[in-house]
C-alpha positions as CSV (number, residue, x, y, z in Angstrom):
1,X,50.8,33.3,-21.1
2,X,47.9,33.8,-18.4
3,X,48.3,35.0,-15.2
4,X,46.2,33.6,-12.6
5,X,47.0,36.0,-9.6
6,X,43.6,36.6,-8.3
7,X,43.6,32.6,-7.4
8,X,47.1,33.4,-5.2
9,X,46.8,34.7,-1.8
10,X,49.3,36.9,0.1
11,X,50.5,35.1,3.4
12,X,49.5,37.9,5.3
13,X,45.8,37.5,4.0
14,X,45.5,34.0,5.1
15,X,43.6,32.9,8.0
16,X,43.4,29.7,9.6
17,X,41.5,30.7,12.3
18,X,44.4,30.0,15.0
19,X,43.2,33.1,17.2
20,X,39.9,31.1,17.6
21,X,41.2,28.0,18.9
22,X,41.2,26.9,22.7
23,X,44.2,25.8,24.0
24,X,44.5,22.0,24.8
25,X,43.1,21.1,28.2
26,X,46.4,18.8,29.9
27,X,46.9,15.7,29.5
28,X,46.9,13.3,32.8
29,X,50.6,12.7,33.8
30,X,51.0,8.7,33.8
31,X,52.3,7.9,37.7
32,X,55.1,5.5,37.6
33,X,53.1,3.3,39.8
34,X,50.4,2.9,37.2
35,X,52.6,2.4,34.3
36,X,54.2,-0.7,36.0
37,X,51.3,-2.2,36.9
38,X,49.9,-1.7,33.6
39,X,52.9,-3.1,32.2
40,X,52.6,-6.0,34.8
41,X,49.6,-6.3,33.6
42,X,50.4,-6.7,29.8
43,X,53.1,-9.6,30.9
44,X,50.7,-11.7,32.6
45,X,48.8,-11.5,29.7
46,X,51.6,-12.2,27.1
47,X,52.5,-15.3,29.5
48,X,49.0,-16.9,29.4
49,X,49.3,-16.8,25.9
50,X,52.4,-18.3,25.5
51,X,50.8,-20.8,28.3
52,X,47.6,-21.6,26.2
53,X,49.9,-21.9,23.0
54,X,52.5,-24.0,24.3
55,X,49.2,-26.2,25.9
56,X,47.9,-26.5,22.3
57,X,51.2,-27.4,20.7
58,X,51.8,-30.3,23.3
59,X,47.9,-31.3,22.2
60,X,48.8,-31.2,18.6
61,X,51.9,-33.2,18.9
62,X,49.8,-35.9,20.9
63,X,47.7,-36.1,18.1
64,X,50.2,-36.4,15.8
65,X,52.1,-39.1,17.0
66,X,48.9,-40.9,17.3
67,X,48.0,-40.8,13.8
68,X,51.6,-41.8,13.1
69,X,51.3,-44.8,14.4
70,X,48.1,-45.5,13.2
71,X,49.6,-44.8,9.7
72,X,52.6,-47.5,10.7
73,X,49.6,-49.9,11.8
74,X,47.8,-49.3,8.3
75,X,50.9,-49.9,6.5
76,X,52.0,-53.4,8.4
77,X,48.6,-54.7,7.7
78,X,48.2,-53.9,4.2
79,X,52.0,-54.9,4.1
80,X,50.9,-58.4,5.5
């Protein structure tokens, strides 16, 4: 069998360069204030949505009935 030790490093050998590194400049702390309002923020948004949607459904169902009862119009004629 072959021995391939001169691919294997020692721990110790390897570097990964974590002396050279700068430490992580810190992060801005989120103020409670802020965070509500940006989660105010997020809600009046989600409820517009659900506005617009529930707008568009009522639209659609409009719609629908109408052709509904153009359908039952269609049918009594040809019925007749």
């Amino acid at each position: 069998m072959v021995s391939l030790k001169f691919w294997k490093k020692k721990e110790k050998d390897i570097d990964f360069g974590t002396k050279n590194i700068p430490p992580m400049p810190d992060l801005p702390k989120m103020i409670g204030d802020t965070n509500t309002e940006n989660m105010k923020a997020k809600m009046d948004l989600v409820l517009t949505q659900i506005q617009s949607l529930n707008v568009r459904y009522e639209t659609l169902n409009e719609r629908l009935q109408r052709i509904e009862q153009m359908i039952q119009e269609i049918y009594r004629i040809a019925k007749a």
